[in-house]
C-alpha positions as CSV (number, residue, x, y, z in Angstrom):
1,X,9.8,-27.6,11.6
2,X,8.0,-24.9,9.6
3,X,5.6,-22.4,9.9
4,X,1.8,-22.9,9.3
5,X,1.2,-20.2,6.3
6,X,-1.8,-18.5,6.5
7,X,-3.7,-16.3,3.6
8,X,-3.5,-12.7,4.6
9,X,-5.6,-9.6,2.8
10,X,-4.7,-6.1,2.6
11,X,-7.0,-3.2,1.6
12,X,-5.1,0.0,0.8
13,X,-5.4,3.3,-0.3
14,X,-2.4,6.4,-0.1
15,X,-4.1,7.0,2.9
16,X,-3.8,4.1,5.4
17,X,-3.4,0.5,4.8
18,X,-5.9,-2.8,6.6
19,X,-3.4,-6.1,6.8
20,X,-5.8,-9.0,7.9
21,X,-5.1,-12.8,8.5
22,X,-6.0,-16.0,10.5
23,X,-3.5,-17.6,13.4
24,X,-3.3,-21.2,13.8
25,X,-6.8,-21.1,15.8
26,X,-8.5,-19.7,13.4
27,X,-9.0,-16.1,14.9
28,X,-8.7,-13.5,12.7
29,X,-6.1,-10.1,13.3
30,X,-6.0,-7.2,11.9
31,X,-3.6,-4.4,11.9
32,X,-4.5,-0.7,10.7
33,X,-1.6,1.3,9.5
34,X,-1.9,5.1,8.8
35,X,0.6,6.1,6.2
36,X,0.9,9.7,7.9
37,X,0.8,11.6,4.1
38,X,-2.4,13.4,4.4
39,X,-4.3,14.9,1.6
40,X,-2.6,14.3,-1.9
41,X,-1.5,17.5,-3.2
42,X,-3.4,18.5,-6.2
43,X,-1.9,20.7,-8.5
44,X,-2.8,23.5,-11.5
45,X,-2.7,22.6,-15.0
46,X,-0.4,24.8,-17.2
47,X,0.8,28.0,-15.5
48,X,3.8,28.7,-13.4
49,X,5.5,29.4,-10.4
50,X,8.8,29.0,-11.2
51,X,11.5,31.4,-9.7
52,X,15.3,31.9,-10.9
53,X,18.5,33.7,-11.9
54,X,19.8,33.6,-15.1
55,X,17.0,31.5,-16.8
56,X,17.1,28.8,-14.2
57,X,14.2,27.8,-13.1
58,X,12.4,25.9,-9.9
59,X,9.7,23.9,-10.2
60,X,8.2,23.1,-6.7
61,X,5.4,21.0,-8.0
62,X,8.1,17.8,-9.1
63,X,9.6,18.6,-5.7
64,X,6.4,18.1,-3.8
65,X,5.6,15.2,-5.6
66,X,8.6,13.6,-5.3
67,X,8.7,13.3,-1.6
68,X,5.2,12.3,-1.8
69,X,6.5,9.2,-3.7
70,X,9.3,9.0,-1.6
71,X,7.2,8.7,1.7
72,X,4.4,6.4,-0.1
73,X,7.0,4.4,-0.7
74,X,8.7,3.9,2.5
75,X,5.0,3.4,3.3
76,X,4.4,0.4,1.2
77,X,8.3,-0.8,2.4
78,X,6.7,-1.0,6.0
79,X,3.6,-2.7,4.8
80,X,5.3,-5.6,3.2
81,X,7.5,-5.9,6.3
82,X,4.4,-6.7,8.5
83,X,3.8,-9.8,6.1
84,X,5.2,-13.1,7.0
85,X,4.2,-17.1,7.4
86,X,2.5,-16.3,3.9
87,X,0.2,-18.8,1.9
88,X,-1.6,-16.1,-0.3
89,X,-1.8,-12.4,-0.4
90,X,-5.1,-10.3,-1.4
91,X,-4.6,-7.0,-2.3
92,X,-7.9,-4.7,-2.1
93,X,-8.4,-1.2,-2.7
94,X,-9.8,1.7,-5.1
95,X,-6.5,3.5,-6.9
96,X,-3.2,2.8,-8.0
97,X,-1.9,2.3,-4.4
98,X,-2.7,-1.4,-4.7
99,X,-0.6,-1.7,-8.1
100,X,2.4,-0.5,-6.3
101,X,2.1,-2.4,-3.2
102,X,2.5,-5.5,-5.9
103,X,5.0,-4.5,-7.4
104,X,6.6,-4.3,-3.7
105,X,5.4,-7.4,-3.0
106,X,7.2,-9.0,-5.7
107,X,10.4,-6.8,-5.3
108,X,10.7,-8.7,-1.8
109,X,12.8,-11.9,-1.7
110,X,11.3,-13.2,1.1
111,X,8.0,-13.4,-0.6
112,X,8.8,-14.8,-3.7
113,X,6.6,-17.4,-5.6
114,X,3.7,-16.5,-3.3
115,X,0.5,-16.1,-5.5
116,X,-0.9,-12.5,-5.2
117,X,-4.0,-11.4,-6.0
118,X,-5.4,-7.9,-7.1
119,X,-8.8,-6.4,-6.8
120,X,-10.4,-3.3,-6.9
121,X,-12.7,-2.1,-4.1
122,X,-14.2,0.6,-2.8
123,X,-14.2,1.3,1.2
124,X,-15.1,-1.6,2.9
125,X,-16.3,-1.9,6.7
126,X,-14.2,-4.5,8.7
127,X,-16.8,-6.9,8.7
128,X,-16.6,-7.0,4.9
129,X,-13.0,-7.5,4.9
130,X,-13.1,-10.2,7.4
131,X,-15.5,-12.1,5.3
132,X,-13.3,-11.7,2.3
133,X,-10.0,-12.8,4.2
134,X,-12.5,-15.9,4.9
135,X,-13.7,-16.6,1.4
């Protein structure tokens, strides 16, 4: 026996992610995940606060941002887990978040050869989303 597959739509920025989709009656869930990051840090041009001996030096802006990546990604990981009985996905959302949650997507075996859509989108009220899970 298998699963009746169901479109699903997910509007995401790197601050919280919307996962909507329809159950066999036709009722529509949603599930709002708060990816816990915060503000994005926002850095200085050129300039310098690196400290060292003997002409090592410390950047602690890479640092930063690379356990912001690391976090945003284990962010995205969790998102793609909550998808499953997939017909079609629809990504939303306004910045690069919704690039990388594709490239997840497609990274995950379990969701392979499922068509995947991508749109940008500014922030939308859940009535909005609802009607676009619909459309």
């Amino acid at each position: 026996m298998t699963k009746t597959k169901f479109p699903w739509l997910v509007w995401i920025d790197h601050k919280k992610a919307i996962l909507l989709h329809t159950d066999a009656e036709g009722h529509v869930l949603t599930e709002e995940m708060p990816s816990h990051l915060g503000e994005r840090a926002r850095f200085h041009g050129e300039g310098s606060d690196k400290t060292g001996l003997f002409g090592q030096s410390i950047n602690r802006q890479q640092s930063d941002q690379g356990h912001e990546n690391h976090h945003f990604h284990a962010f995205l990981k969790t998102v793609v887990e909550k998808i499953r009985n997939v017909e079609s996905i629809r990504i939303l959302g306004p910045g690069d978040a919704r690039f990388e949650l594709q490239h997840a997507i497609e990274k995950e075996k379990t969701l392979q050869g499922i068509p995947v859509t991508n749109s940008a989108a500014d922030k939308m009220t859940m009535p909005m989303l609802k009607a676009a899970l619909l459309e």
